[in-house]
C-alpha positions in Angstrom: 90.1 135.1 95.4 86.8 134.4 93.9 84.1 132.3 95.6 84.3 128.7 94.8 82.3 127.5 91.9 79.2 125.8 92.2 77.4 122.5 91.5 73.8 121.7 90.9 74.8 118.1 92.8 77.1 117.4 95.2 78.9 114.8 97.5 77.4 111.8 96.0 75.1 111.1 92.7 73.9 107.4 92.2 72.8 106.5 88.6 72.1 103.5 86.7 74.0 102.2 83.4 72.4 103.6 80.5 71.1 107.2 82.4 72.1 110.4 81.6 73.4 113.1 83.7 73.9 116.7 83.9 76.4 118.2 85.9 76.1 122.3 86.2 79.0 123.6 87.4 78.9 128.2 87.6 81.6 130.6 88.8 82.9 133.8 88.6 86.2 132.5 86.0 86.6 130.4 83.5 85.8 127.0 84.2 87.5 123.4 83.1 86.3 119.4 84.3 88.1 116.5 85.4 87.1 113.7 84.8 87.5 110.0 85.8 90.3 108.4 83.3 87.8 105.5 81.9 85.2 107.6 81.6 84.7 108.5 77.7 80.8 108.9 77.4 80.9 112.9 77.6 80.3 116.0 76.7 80.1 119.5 77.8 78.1 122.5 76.9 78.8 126.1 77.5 75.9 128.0 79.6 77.2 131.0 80.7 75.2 133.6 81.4 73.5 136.2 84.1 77.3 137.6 84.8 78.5 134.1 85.9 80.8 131.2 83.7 78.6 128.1 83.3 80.0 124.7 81.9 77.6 122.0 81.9 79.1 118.4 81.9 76.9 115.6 80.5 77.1 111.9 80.7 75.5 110.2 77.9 74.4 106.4 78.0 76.1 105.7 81.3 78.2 102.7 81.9 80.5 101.5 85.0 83.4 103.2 83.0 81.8 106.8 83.9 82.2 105.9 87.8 84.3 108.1 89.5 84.8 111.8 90.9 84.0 114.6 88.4 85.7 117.8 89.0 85.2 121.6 88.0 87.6 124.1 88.5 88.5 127.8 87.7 90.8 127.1 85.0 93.8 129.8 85.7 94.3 129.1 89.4 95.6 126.3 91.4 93.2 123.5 92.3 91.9 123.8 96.0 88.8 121.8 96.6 86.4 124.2 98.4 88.1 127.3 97.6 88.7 127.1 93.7 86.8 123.8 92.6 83.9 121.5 93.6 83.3 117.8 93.0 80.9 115.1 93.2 81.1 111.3 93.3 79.4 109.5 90.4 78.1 105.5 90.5 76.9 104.1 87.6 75.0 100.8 88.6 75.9 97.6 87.1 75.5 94.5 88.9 76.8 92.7 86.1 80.2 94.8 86.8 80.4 95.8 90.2 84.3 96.6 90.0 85.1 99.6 87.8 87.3 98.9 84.6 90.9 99.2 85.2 92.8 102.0 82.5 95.8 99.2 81.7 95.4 95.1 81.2 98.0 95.4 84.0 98.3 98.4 86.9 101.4 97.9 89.2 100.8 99.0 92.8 103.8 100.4 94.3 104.4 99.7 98.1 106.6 100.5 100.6 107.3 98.9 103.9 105.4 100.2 107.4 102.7 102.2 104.5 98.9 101.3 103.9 98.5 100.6 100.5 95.4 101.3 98.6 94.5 98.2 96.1 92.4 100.2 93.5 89.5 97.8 93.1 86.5 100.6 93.1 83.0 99.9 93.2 80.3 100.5 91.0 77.9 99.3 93.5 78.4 100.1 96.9 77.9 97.9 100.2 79.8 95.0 98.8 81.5 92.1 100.7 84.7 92.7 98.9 87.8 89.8 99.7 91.4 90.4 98.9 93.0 87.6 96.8 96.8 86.8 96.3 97.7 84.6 93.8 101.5 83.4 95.1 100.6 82.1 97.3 96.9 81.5 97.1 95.0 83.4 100.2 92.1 85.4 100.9 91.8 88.7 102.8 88.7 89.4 104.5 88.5 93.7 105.4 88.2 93.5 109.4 86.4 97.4 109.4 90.1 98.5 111.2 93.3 97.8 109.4 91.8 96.1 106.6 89.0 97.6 104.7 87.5 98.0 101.4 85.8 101.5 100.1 83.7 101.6 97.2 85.5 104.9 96.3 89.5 103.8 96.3 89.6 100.3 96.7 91.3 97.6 99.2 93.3 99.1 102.2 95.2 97.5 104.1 99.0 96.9 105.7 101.8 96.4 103.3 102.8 93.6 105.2 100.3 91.2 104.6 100.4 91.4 100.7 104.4 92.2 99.9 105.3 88.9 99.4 101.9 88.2 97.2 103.4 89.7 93.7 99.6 89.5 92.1 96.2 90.4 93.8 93.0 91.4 92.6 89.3 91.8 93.7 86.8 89.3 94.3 83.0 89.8 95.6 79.5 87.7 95.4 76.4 88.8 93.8 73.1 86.5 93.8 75.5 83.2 93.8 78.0 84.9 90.7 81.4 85.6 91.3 82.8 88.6 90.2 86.7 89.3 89.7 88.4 93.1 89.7 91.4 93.4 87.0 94.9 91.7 88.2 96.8 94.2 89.9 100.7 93.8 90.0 102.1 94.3 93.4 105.7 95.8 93.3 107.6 96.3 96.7 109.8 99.7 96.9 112.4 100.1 99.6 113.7 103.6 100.6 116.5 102.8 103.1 119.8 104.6 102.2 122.9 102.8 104.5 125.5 105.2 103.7 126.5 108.2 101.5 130.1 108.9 100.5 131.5 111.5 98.5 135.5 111.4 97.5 138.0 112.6 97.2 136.7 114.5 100.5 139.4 117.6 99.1 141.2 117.9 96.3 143.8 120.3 94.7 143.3 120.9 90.9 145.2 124.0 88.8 143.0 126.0 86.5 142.3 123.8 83.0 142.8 120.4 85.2 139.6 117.8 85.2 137.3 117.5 88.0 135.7 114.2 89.1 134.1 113.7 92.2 131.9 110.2 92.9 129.0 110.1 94.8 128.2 107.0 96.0 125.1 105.8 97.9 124.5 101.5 99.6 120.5 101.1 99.8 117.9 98.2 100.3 117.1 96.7 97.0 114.3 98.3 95.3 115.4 101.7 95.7 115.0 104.9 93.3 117.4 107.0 94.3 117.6 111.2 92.9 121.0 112.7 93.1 121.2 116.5 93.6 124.2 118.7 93.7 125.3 122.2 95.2 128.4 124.1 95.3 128.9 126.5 97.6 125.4 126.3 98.6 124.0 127.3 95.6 122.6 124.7 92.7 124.1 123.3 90.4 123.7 124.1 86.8 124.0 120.9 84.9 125.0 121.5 81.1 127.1 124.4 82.0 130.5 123.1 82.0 129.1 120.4 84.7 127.8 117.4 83.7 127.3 113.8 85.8 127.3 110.0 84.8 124.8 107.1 87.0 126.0 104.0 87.9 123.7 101.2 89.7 125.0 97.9 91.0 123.5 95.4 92.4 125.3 93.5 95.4 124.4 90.8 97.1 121.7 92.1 99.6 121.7 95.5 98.5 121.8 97.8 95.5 125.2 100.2 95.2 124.2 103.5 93.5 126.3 106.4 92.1 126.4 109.8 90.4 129.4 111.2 89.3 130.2 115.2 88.6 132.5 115.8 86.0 134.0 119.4 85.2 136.5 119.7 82.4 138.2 122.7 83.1 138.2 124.1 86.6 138.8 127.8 86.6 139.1 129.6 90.5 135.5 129.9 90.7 135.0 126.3 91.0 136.8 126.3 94.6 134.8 125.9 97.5 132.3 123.3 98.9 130.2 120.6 96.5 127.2 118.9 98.4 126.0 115.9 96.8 122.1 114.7 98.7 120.7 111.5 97.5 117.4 111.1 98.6 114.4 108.3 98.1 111.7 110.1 98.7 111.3 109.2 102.8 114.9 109.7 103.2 117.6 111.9 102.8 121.6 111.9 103.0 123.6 114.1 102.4 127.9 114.1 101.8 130.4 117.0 100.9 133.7 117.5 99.6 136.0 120.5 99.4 138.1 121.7 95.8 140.6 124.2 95.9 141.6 125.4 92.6 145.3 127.2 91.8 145.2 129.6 89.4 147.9 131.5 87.5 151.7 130.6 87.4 152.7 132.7 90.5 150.1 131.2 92.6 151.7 127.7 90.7 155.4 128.5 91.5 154.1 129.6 95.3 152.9 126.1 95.8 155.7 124.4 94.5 157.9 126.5 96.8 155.8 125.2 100.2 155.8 121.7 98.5 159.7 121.8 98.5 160.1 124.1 101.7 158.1 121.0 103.3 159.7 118.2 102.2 163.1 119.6 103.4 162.1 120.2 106.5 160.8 117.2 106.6 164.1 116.0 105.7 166.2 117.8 108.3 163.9 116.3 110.5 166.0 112.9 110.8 169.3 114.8 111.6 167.8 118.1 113.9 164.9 119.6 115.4 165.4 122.8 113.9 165.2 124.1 110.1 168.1 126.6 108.7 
């Protein structure tokens, strides 16, 4: 592992709109930068040299678009901050805009229930009194410095409880008098609650050629993405190789009913054995099986028919002894 690149500034660079900066990033690989996703006002350079890579970033003609955290990175190994990249903050001043520029009219902010949530209303100037405001209804949130607080760097956090019922929120601070407003955010509550998983039939007896369906069927809380994974035997499955599966989502009254189904169109014997089916939200998982014995061959056929009819006879001898001949 090389040493980590390095940065002619680091942790925190303040500039003001319409400054130019030059970011110097050198290592021992090849080097790549991320960048913020408004930022557009850039260019690099390449100024390797002296046995080391060199990749100069520059920031032409700042504005509160370029606000963000910048990024380099050896380009052919995983990103690890302090072991294969290094970063720095950027804040381009504009009191005209403290909040930075959102990438969409509209951003959705996905929450789920007993989560912080992180209201992306950066900063371009720090040390803001920064309020919270819903629109249905109408309220403001004030950061108390505990649960509730706002950083210049990420935005509003606070407890999903006190804005899932809000539906739009957005930004709002005062500079000399003048009000400024963040871009609208769209709050979107998520459940994750699975109630029950069931997989039928729980076993089934199919000959070789027959059709196999088995439905996997999961109640949740509204709101719920659900991802349906299946094994057999306790390997994975192989979708598109003679296995394929068909989604189903209803919604009930207080709760959504999803399902996944497998289909396999001609069992052969080495289908027998266990299929799992897991359905999982991301914070929870449940899992169901079911067991398929496949018959193959006529004399394993005629064997089966033979038990079958043993069986019912017995059974039938039953009303009239306790013995069978």
């Amino acid at each position: 592992m090389p040493d980590p690149p390095t940065l002619n500034t680091y942790g925190t660079h303040r500039m003001n709109k319409s400054d130019k900066l030059d970011l110097t990033c050198r290592g021992r690989q090849r080097l790549l930068w991320s960048t913020p996703p408004t930022s557009t006002r850039l260019s690099t350079s390449d100024c390797s040299g002296s046995g080391l890579f060199c990749l100069t970033l520059t920031i032409t003609n700042a504005t509160v678009n370029e606000t963000g955290q910048y990024q380099c990175y050896y380009k052919d190994l995983k990103v690890e901050d302090g072991k294969t990249a290094a970063g720095v903050y950027v804040f381009v001043h504009d009191s005209k805009v403290p909040f930075v520029p959102s990438e969409k009219e509209y951003e959705v902010v996905f929450i789920r229930e007993g989560e912080r949530v992180v209201i992306p209303c950066r900063g371009s100037v720090e040390n803001l009194n920064v309020t919270l405001n819903t629109n249905y209804p109408i309220k403001e949130i004030h950061p108390d410095g505990k649960d509730s607080v706002w950083d210049p760097k990420k935005g509003f956090i606070l407890p999903t409880h006190l804005i899932s019922y809000a539906g739009v929120v957005s930004c709002q601070t005062r500079i000399k008098n003048e009000t400024f407003k963040s871009p609208l955010y769209i709050v979107a509550v998520v459940g994750y609650k699975i109630y029950d998983l069931t997989l039928t039939p729980v076993h089934q007896r199919l000959s070789v050629g027959e059709r196999l369906v088995l439905s996997c069927t999961a109640h949740t809380e509204l709101n719920v993405g659900i991802e349906f994974n299946w094994t057999h035997s306790g390997g994975a499955l192989n979708l598109g190789s003679g296995f394929h599966t068909v989604s189903h989502k209803k919604k009930l009254w207080d709760s959504l009913e999803l399902s996944n189904t497998l289909i396999v169109e001609n069992v052969t014997v080495d289908h027998s054995g266990d299929f799992t089916c897991t359905a999982s939200s991301g914070q929870m998982e449940k899992s169901a099986s079911a067991y398929l014995t496949v018959f193959g061959g006529c004399t394993e056929n005629i064997l089966l028919h033979n038990v079958i009819l043993i069986k019912k006879s017995y059974e039938m001898d039953q009303g009239g002894s306790n013995s069978l001949v």
